[in-house]
Structure formats: structure tokens, C-alpha cells
C-alpha positions as CSV (number, residue, x, y, z in Angstrom):
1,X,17.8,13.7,46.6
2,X,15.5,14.6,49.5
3,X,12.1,14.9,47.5
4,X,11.0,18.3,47.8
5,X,9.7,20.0,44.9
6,X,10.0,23.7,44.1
7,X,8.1,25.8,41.9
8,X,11.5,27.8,40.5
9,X,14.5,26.9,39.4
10,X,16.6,29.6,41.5
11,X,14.3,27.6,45.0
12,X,16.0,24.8,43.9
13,X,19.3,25.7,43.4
14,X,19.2,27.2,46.4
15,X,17.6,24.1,48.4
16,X,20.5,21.7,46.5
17,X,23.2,24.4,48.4
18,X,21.8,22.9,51.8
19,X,22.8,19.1,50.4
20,X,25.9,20.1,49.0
21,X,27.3,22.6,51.4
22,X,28.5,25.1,48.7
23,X,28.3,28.6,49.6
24,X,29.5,30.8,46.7
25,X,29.1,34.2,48.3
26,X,31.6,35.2,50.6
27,X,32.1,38.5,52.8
28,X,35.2,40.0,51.7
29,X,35.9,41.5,55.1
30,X,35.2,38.4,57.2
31,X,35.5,35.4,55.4
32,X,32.6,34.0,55.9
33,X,30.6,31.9,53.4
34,X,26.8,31.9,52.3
35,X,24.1,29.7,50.1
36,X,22.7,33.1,48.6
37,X,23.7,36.4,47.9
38,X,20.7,38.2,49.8
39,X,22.3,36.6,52.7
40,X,25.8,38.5,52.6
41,X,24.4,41.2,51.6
42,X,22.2,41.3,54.8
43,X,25.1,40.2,56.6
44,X,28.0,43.1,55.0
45,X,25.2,45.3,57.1
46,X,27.0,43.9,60.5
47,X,30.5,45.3,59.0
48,X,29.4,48.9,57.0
49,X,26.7,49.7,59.8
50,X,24.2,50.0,56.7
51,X,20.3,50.6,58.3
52,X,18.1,51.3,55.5
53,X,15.0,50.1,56.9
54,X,13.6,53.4,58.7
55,X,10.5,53.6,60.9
56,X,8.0,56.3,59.2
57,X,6.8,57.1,62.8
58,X,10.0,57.5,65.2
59,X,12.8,57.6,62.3
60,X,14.7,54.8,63.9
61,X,16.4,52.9,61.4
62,X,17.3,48.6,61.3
63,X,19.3,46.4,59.1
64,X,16.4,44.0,58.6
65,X,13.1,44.4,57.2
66,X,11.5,42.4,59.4
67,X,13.0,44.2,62.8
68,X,11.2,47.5,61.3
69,X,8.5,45.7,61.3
70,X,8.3,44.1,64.3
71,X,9.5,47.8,65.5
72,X,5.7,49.3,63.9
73,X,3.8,47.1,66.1
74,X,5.1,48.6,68.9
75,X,3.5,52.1,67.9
């Protein structure tokens, strides 16, 4: 037990994965294991191509929300 508190149970769970080392989600193409299921689902993008984060401005499109928007503050 590290000490860290967490306001929700799922931030918990979560944190306890880092101690533990379990990784219950796994990519069914690669192999590879994660601590949350946003994670592989984020990561699947790598193998299906998947870009649903589109600029309004340009129409390019990124796997990750936060590219998009590091795209925007370039218009």
C-alpha cells in the first residue's frame, strides 16, 4: 500500500493495477496487455487505422483527442 487516496473506486482499482501488474485487457491482434480498457481501445486504433477525432477547420482526422487538439492550436 503506497498511501494515495482516491475519490472513486474505479481510480483505485485502477492505481492497485500499477502495484500488482495485472492488465486484464488484451489486444486480440497483438497480444499486448493493458491496466484499463480505454487504453486498448486507444491502442486497437494503431491496428484498424480508426481516426475519429476530426479537425472542424482542415478535416484532418487523429486517433487521439488530444493530437486534435494540439492540431487546433495550430489554426
Amino acid at each position: 500500500e503506497c498511501g494515495r487516496r482516491f475519490r472513486s473506486t474505479w481510480d483505485l482499482l485502477t492505481h492497485v493495477r500499477t502495484h500488482s501488474g495485472e492488465k486484464p485487457f488484451t489486444c486480440p491482434d497483438c497480444g499486448k496487455s493493458f491496466t484499463m480498457n480505454s487504453t486498448l481501445t486507444r491502442h486497437r486504433r494503431l491496428h484498424t487505422g480508426e481516426r475519429p477525432h476530426v479537425c472542424g477547420d482542415c478535416g484532418k482526422s487523429f486517433s487521439r483527442k488530444s493530437r486534435l487538439a494540439q492540431h487546433q492550436n495550430l489554426h
